[in-house]
C-alpha positions as CSV (number, residue, x, y, z in Angstrom):
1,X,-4.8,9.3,-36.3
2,X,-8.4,9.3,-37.4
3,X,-9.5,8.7,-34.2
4,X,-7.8,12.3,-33.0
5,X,-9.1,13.9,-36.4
6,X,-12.6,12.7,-36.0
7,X,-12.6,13.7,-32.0
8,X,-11.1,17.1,-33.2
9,X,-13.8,17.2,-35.9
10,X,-16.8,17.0,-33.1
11,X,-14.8,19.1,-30.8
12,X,-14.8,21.8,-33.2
13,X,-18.4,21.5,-34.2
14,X,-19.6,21.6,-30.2
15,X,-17.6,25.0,-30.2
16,X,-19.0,26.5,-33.1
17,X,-22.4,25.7,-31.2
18,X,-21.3,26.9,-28.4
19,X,-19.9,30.1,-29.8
20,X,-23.4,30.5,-31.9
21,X,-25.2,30.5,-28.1
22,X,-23.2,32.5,-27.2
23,X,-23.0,35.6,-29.6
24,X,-23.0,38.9,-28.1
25,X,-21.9,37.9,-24.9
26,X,-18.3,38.2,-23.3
27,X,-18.4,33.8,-23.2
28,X,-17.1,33.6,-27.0
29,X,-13.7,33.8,-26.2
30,X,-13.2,30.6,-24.6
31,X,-14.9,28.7,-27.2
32,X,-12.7,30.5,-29.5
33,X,-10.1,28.9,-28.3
34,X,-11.0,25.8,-28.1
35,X,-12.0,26.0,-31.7
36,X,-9.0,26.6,-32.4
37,X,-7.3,24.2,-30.9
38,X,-9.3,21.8,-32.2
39,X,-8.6,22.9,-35.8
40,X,-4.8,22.4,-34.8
41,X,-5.5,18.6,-33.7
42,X,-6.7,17.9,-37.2
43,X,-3.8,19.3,-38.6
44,X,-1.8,16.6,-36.2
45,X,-4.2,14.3,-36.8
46,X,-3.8,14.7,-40.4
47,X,-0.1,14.6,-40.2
48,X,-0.1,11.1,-38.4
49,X,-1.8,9.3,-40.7
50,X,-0.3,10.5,-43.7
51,X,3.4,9.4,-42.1
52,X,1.6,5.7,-40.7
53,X,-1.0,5.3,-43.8
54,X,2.6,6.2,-45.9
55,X,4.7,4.1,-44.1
56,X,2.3,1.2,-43.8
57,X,1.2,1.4,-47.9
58,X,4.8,1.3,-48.6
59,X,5.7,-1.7,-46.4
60,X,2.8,-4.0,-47.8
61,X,3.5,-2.6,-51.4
62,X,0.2,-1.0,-51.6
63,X,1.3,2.1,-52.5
64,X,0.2,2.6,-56.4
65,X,-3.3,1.9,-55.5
66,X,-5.6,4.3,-56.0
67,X,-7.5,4.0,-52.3
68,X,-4.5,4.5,-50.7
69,X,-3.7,7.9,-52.7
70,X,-7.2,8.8,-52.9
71,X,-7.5,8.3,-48.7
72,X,-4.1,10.1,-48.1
73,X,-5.1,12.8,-51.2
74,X,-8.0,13.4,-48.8
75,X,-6.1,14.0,-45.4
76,X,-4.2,16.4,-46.8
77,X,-7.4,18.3,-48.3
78,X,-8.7,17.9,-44.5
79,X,-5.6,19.4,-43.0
80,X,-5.3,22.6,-45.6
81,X,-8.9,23.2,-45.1
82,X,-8.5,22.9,-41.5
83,X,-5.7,25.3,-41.7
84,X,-7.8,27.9,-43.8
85,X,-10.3,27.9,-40.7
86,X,-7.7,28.5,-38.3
87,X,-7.0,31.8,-40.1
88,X,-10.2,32.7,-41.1
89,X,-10.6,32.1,-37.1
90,X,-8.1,34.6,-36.2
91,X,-9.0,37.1,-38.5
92,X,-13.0,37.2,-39.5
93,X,-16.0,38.0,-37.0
94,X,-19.4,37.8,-37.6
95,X,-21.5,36.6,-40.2
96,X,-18.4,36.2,-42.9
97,X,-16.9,33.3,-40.4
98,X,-20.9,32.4,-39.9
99,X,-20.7,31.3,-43.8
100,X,-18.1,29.6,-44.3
101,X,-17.9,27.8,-40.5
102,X,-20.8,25.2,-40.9
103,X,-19.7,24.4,-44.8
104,X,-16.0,23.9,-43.5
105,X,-16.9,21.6,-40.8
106,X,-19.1,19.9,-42.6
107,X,-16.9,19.3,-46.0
108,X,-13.9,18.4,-43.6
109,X,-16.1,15.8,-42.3
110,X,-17.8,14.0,-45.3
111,X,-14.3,13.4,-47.2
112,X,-12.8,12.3,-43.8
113,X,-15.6,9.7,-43.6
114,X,-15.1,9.2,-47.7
115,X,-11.4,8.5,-46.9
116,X,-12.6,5.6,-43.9
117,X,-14.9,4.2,-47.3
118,X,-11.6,4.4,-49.9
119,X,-9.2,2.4,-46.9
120,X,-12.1,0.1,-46.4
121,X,-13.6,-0.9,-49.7
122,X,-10.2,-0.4,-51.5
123,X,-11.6,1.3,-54.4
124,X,-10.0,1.7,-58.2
125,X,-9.3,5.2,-59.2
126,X,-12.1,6.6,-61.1
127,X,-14.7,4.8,-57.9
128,X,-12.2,6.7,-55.4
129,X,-12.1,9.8,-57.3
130,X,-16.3,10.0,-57.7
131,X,-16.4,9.1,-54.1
132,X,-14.4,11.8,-52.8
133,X,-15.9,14.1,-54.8
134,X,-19.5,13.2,-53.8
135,X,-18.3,13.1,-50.2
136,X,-17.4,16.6,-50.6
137,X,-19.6,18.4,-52.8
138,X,-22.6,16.8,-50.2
139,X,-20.8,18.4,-47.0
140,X,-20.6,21.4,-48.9
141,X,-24.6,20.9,-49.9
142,X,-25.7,20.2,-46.4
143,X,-23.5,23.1,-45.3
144,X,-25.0,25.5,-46.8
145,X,-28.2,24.5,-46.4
146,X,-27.4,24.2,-42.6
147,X,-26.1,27.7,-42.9
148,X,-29.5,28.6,-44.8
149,X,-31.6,27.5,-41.9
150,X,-29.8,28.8,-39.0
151,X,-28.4,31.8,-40.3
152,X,-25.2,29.8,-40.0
153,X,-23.1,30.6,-37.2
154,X,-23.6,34.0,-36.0
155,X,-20.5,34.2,-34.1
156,X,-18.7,37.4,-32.5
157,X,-15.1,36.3,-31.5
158,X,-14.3,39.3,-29.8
């Protein structure tokens, strides 16, 4: 599961490149789809490890621990974010899916890999909580700035 979420993750990213390149010209479309597709896979991705992680905590009695809630909390914020971008995919062009592209990715990413830390170091609440929180507010940070740079994504997905 986080295998697939993290694959879909970097698919998505080398799309949105790819669709950045290729602005303007009648190449977007393709990439489109791929991004898209991509953004579904997280959703799967997202709902495999939420059933395993959920069937696992509960069979080792692990379940009232905060990293496990925290980690799962975090899939799910991955998967409705993911979803958000699949719509704002289908219905934004330009430089409004340019802003909020890069950010999305880049959030979706940095609590995925603060989800890996909670399963790993097995964190108590308010350390899983702060950690999540960190992990997102610095994808947001480094997505906008990212955004700042480059102009973001200046993508036409017509």
């Amino acid at each position: 599961g986080m295998l697939l979420l993290f694959v879909s993750l970097g698919v998505e990213w080398m799309a949105g490149r790819a669709l950045r390149q290729s602005a303007g010209s009648g190449t977007a479309m393709p990439w489109t789809t791929i991004a898209r597709r991509a953004l579904r896979l997280q959703s799967v991705a997202a709902l495999l490890i939420v059933i395993s992680g959920g069937a696992m905590a509960m069979r080792f009695g692990v379940s009232d621990f905060a990293w496990v809630r925290g980690s799962l909390l975090a899939v799910v914020l991955i998967a409705a974010l993911a979803g958000l971008m699949r719509q704002r995919l289908g219905r934004s062009t330009g430089e409004e899916l340019a802003r909020f592209w890069t950010a999305s990715v880049l959030v979706r990413a940095t609590v995925a890999l603060g989800a890996v830390y909670l399963m790993t170091a097995k964190s108590e609440l308010l350390e899983s909580v702060v950690i999540l929180v960190v992990a997102g507010t610095a994808g947001a940070a480094a997505g906008i700035r990212a955004s700042a740079n480059t102009g973001g994504l200046s993508v036409n997905t017509e």
